[in-house]
C-alpha positions in Angstrom: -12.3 26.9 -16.3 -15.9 28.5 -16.6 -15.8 30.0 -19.9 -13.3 27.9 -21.6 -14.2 24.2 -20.3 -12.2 21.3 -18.8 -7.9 22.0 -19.6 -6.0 19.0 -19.0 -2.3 19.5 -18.4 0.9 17.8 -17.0 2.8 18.7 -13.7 6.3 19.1 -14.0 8.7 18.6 -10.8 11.9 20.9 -10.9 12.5 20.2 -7.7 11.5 18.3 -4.5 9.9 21.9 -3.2 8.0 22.8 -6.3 5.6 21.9 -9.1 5.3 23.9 -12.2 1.8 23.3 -14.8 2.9 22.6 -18.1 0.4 23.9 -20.2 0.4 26.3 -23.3 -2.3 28.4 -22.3 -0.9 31.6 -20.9 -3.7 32.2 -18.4 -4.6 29.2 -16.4 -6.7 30.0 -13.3 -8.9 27.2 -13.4 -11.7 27.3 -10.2 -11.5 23.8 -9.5 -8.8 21.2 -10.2 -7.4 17.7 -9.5 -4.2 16.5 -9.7 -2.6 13.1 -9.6 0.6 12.5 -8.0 3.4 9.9 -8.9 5.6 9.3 -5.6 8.1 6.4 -5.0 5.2 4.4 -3.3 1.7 5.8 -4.5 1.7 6.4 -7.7 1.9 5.7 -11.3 4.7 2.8 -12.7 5.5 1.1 -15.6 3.1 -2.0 -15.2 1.3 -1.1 -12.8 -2.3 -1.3 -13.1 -3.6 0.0 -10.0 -1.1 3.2 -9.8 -3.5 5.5 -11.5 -3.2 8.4 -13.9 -6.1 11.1 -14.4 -8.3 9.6 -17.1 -11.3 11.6 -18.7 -13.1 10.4 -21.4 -14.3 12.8 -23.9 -16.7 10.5 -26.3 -19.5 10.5 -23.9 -21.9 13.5 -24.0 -20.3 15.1 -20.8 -17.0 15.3 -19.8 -16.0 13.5 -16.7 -12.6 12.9 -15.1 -11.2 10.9 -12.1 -8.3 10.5 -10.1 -8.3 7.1 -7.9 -6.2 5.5 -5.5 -7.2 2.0 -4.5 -8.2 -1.0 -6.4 -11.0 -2.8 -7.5 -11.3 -6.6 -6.1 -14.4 -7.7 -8.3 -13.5 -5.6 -11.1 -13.7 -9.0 -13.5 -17.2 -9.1 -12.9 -17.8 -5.3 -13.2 -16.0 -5.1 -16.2 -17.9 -8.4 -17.7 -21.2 -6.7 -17.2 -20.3 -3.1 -18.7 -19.0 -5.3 -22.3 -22.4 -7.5 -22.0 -23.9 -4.2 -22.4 -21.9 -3.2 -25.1 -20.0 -0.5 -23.1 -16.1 0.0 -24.7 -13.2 -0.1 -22.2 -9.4 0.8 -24.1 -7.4 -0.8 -21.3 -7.4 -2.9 -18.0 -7.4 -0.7 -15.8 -9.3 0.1 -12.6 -9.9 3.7 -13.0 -11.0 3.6 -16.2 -13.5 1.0 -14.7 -14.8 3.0 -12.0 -15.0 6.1 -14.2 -17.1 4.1 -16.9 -19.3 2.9 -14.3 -20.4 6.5 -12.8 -20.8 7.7 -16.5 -23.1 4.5 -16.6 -25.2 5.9 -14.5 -24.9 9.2 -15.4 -25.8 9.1 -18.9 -28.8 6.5 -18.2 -30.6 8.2 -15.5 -29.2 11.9 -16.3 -27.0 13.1 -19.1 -29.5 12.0 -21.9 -32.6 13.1 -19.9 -31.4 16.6 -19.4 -31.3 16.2 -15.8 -29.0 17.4 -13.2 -27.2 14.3 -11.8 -28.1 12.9 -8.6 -24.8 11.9 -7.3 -25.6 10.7 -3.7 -28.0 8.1 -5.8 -25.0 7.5 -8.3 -22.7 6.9 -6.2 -25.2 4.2 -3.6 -25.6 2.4 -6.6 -21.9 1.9 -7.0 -21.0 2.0 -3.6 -23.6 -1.3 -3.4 -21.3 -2.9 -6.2 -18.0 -2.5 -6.1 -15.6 -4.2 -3.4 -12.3 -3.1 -2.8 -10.2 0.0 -1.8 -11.2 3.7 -3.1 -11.1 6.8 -2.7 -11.2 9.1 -5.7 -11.8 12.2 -7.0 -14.3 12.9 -10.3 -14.7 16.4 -11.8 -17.6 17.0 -14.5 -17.5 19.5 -17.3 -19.8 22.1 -15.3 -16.7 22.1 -12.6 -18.6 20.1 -9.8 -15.9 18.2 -8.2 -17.2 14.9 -6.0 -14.7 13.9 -3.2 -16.3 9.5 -2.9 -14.4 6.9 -0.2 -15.6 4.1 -0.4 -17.4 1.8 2.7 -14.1 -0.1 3.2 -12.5 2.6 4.5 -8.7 1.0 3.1 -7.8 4.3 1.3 -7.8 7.5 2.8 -8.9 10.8 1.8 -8.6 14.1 4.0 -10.2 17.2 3.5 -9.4 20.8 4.5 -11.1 24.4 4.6 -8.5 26.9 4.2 -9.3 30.0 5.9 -8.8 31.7 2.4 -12.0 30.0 1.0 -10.5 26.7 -0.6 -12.1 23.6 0.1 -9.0 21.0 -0.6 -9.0 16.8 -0.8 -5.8 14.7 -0.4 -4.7 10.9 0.4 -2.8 12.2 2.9 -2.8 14.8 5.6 0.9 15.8 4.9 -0.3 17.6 1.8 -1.9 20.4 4.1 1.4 21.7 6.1 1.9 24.9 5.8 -1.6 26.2 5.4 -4.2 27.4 7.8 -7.8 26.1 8.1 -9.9 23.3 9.4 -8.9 20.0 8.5 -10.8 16.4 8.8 -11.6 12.9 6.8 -13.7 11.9 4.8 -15.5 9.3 6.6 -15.8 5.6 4.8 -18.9 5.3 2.6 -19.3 9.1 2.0 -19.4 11.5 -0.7 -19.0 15.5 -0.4 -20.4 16.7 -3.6 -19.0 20.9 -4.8 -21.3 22.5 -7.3 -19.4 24.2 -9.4 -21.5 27.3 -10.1 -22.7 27.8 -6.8 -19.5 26.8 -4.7 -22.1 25.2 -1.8 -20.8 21.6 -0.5 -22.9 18.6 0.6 -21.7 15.5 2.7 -24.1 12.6 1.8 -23.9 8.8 3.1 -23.9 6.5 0.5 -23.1 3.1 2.1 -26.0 0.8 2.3 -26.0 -1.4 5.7 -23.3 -1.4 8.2 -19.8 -2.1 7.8 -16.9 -1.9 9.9 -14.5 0.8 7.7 -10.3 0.1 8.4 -7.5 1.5 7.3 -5.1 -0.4 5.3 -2.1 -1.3 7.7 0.7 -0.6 4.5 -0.7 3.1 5.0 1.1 3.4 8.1 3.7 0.6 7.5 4.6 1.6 3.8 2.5 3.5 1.2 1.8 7.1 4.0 4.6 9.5 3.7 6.6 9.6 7.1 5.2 13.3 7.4 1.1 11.9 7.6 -0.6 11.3 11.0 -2.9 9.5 12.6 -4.9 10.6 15.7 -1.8 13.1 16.2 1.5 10.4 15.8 3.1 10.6 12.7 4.1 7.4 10.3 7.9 8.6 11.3 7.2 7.8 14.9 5.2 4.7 14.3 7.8 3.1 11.9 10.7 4.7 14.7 9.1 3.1 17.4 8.6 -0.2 15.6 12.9 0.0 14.5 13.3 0.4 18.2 11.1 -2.5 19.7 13.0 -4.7 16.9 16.5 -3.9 18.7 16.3 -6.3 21.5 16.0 -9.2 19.0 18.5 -8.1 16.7 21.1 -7.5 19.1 20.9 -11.3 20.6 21.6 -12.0 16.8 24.4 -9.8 16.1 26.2 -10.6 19.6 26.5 -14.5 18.2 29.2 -12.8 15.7 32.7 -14.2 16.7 34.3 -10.9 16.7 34.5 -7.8 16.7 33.4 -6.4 13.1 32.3 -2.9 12.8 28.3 -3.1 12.7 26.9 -0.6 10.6 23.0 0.0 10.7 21.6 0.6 7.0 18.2 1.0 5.9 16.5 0.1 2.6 16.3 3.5 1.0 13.1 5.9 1.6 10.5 3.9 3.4 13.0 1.8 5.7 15.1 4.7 7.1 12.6 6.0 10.4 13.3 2.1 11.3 16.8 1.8 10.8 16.8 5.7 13.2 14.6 3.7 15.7 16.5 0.4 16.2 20.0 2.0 16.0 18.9 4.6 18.9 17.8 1.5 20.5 20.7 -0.8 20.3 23.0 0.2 23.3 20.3 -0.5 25.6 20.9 -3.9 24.8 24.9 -3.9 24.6 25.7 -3.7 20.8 27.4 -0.4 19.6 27.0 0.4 16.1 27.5 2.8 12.9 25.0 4.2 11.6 25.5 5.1 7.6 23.6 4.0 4.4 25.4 1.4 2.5 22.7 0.8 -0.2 21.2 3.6 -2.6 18.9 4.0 -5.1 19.7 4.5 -9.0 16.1 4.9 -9.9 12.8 5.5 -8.3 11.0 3.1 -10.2 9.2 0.6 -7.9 10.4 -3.2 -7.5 7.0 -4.3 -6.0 5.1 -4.7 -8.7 5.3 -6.0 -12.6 6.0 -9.8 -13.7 8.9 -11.6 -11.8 11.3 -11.4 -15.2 10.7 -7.2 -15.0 11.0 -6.7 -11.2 14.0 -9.2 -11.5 15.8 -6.7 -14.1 14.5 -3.3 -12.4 15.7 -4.9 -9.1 19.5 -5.3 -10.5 19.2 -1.6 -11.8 17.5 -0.1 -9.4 19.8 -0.6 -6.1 23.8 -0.3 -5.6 26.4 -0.3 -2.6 27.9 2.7 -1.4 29.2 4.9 1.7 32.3 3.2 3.8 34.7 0.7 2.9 32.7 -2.7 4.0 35.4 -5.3 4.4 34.8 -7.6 7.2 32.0 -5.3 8.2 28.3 -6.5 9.8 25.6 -4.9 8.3 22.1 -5.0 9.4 19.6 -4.1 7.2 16.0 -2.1 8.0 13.0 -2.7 6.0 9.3 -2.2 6.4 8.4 -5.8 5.1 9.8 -8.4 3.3 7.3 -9.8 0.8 8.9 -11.9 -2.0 12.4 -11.9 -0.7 14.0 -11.5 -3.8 14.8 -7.5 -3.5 16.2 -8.8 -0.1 18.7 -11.5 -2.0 19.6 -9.2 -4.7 20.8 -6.6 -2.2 22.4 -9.4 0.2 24.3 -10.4 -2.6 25.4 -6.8 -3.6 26.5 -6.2 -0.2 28.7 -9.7 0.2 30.4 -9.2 -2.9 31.5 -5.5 -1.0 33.3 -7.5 1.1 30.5 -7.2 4.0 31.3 -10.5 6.7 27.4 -10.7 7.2 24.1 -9.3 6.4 21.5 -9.3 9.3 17.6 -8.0 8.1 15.5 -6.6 10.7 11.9 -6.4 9.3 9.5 -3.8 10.8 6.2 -6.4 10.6 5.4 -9.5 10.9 5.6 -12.4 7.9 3.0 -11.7 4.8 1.1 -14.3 4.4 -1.7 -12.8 2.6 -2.2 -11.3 -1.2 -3.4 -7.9 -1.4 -5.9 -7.0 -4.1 -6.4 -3.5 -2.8 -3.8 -1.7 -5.2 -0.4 -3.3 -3.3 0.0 -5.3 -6.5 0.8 -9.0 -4.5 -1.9 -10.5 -6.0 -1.1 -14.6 -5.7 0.5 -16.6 -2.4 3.1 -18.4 -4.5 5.2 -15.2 -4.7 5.4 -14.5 -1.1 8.6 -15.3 1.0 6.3 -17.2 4.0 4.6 -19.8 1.1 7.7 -20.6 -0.8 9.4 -21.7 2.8 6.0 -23.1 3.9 6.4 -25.4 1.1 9.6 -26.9 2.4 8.9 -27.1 6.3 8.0 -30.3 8.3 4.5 -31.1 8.4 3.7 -30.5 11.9 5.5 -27.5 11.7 3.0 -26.2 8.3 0.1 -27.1 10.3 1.1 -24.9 12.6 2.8 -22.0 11.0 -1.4 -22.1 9.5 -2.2 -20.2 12.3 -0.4 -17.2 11.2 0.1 -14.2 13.5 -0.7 -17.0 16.3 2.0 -19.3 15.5 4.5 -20.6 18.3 7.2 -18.4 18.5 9.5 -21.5 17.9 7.5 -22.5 14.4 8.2 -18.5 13.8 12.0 -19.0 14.6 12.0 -22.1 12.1 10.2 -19.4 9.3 12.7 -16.6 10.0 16.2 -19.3 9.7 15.0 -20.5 6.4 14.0 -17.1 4.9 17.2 -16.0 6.2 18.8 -19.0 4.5 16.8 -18.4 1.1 18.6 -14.8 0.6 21.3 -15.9 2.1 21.3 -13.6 4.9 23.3 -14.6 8.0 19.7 -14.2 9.9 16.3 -12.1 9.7 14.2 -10.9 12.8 10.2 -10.4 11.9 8.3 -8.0 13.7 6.2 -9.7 16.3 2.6 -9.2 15.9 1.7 -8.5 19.3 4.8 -5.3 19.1 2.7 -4.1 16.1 -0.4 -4.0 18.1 1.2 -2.0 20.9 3.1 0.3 17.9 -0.3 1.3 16.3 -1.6 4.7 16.8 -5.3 3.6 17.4 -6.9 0.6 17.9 -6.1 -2.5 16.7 -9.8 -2.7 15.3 -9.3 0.1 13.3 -6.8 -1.5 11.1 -7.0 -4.0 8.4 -3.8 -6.3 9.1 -4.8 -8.7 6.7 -1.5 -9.4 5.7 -0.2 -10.9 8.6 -3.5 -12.8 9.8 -5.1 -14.2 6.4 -8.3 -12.3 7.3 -9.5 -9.9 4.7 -11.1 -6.6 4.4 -13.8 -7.3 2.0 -16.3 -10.2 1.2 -14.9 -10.8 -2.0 -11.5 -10.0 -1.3 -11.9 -13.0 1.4 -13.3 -15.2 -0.7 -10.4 -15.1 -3.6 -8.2 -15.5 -0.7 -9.7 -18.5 0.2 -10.1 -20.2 -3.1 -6.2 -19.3 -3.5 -5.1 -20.7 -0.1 -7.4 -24.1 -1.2 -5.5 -24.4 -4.0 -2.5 -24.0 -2.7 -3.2 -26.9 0.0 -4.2 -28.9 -2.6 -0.7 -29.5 -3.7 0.5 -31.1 -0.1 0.5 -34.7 -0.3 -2.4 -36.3 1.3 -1.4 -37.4 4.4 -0.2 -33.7 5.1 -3.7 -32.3 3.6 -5.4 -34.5 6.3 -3.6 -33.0 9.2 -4.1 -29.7 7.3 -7.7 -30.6 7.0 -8.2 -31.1 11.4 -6.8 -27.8 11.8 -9.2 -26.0 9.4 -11.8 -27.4 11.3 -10.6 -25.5 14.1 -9.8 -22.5 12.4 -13.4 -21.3 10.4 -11.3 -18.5 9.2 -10.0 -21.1 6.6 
């Protein structure tokens, strides 16, 4: 606000339609704004370090506030250097991180100078130094709002010029329906810097050297609302279209079942319904006539995916219940983006057994994870995923092999999905093949960090943690199994 400085204030939801600004001040009109919002998959949760709230910090000599989405891979070593220098951080969080490095910068070169920041060179600097996934917004005290994305390229961040004179940012293009202007991206490595007296906008490059920018494949899969598009197909027909090319493999599944059981298609709730729409349109193409109802709702819209195993394990339990028909003797197959850890996929088996369901079929829309993610997902070791706790326990021709990831033989993959399917006691589970996600994509291939299904990461430092984890992880195979191991890493460079 131009005469009465920075107002910080808290938006209430009253309903899915509307927001309403809780704040005491009877005339709020501020000129410029950002806002932070907490959905069922981006956004804010208990434990979760890289679901960020706004954060300003008043104590320095100019007020500076951020909004991120994303996560620092080498913030250890960034935050290590700020406390050499004396430099105070309150919590462990990556947005405070970022924000205390630009204020860094700010108040050395700038703020204490009396100088108008350079931003562009601000924002090289850090651009140079950090690795990982961000986009963000900051807003100064003088109302200049900087829109940054980092050279990765992981997070998105749109833009659009209303034709009533607002320039507006958001992680996803869904946030513009219903209004009329020219809309675009931010490009990977960029900032557009608003002054905030003047209203004029700049687009600067701030990425040093080249760098191939992709877009996080759980944008599409998972984290994008179904409403957001890329190059003009929305995440709803992407995930559809992925339910329907998993239909031919489910149905060979569900015909094996002695008799004739109602089958009732069911999604995981929110993110796994376009699927379950896609692969029940799809099933009487290949012979298998089906229900489709939701037999599993949510009690809570707290996220299982991230926290320690002993909280997800009691959010899990709380979080998800049976309901719709009577289930007795009934086959249910279950839709869902990804199955990471498994045990969401157990505690709901379970649930919907003790119903009285006959079996419990799980059709996953992508292919096995068998990679962390350190870009704000929250799946930050291998031990925790599904894949590496049944790796552990195949034979060892059949580990070498499974090594190759999204290259495996499709008979190693059949081995993977019967004892994941086993683990949550599911009568089977059908992966996505990796070549159907290629052809499901709405752009290239290239375009598209699918680390999580090939083991080959985004970012030099996210690769190398990666690497030191997988080592360590191999390191526990006996040795006649590492030596095999070994041949077919010298094969593979990518390990």
């Amino acid at each position: 606000m131009y005469d009465k400085g920075p107002r910080y204030a808290r938006a209430l939801q009253p309903s899915c339609d509307a927001l309403r600004i809780d704040c005491n001040e009877q005339d709020f009109r501020p000129h410029v704004a950002i806002a932070h919002i907490c959905s069922r998959c981006r956004g804010a949760g208990a434990g979760d370090r890289n679901a960020q709230p706004i954060r300003h910090n008043a104590g320095v000599s100019r007020s500076l506030a951020i909004s991120l989405d994303g996560a620092l891979v080498n913030a250890r070593e960034l935050r290590g250097e700020l406390l050499s220098e004396g430099y105070r951080l309150s919590d462990n969080t990556d947005d405070e991180l970022l924000l205390k490095w630009v204020e860094r910068s700010c108040e050395r070169d700038y703020w204490r100078h009396g100088l108008a920041v350079n931003y562009e060179k601000v924002f090289r600097d850090i651009d140079d130094r950090i690795d990982g996934a961000v986009s963000a917004l900051f807003l100064d005290g003088e109302g200049s709002l900087v829109a940054y994305r980092n050279r990765s390229g992981l997070r998105p961040l749109e833009t659009m010029q209303t034709d009533d004179g607002f320039l507006l940012f958001a992680s996803e293009n869904c946030a513009f329906a219903g209004l009329e202007g020219k809309t675009g991206q931010m490009l990977p490595g960029h900032i557009k810097y608003i002054d905030g007296k003047m209203g004029a906008c700049v687009d600067r490059l701030v990425s040093c050297g080249q760098h191939k920018a992709k877009l996080c494949a759980y944008e599409t899969l998972y984290l994008g609302s179904p409403k957001t598009s890329i190059k003009g197909q929305s995440h709803f027909e992407t995930r559809y279209n992925i339910g329907a090319a998993l239909a031919g493999l489910v149905a060979k599944r569900v015909q094996s079942e002695p008799d004739s059981a109602p089958i009732i298609v069911s999604s995981m709730p929110h993110t796994g319904r376009p699927y379950a729409d896609g692969l029940f349109e799809a099933l009487p193409e290949y012979g298998v006539l089906a229900q489709r109802q939701e037999v599993v709702e949510t009690q809570s819209s707290q996220r299982t995916l991230i926290g320690a195993p002993s909280e997800r394990t009691c959010t899990i339990s709380r979080k998800y219940r049976v309901s719709g028909p009577n289930l007795d003797q009934a086959t249910i197959i279950i839709v869902d983006e990804a199955l990471i850890r498994g045990d969401t996929s157990r505690a709901v088996t379970s649930m919907l057994l003790g119903a009285g369901a006959k079996a419990v079929h799980w059709a996953i829309g992508s292919p096995p994870i068998v990679a962390p993610n350190y870009y704000g997902m929250g799946i930050n070791t291998l031990d925790e995923l599904a894949f590496w706790q049944i790796w552990k326990r195949l034979a060892p021709e059949h580990r070498t092999e499974s090594l190759r990831f999204h290259r495996m033989q499709i008979e190693v993959l059949g081995i993977i999905e019967h004892n994941v399917a086993a683990s949550i006691d599911a009568a089977t589970i059908a992966y996505l093949p990796f070549a159907l996600l290629l052809s499901s994509l709405p752009c290239r291939p290239d375009n598209f960090d699918l680390s999580p299904f090939t083991f080959e990461m985004p970012t030099p430092a996210g690769q190398k943690r990666a690497n030191r984890s997988l080592h360590q992880l191999l390191a526990g195979v006996s040795t006649w199994n590492r030596r095999a191991l070994e041949v077919h890493h010298e094969t593979d460079p990518r390990l």
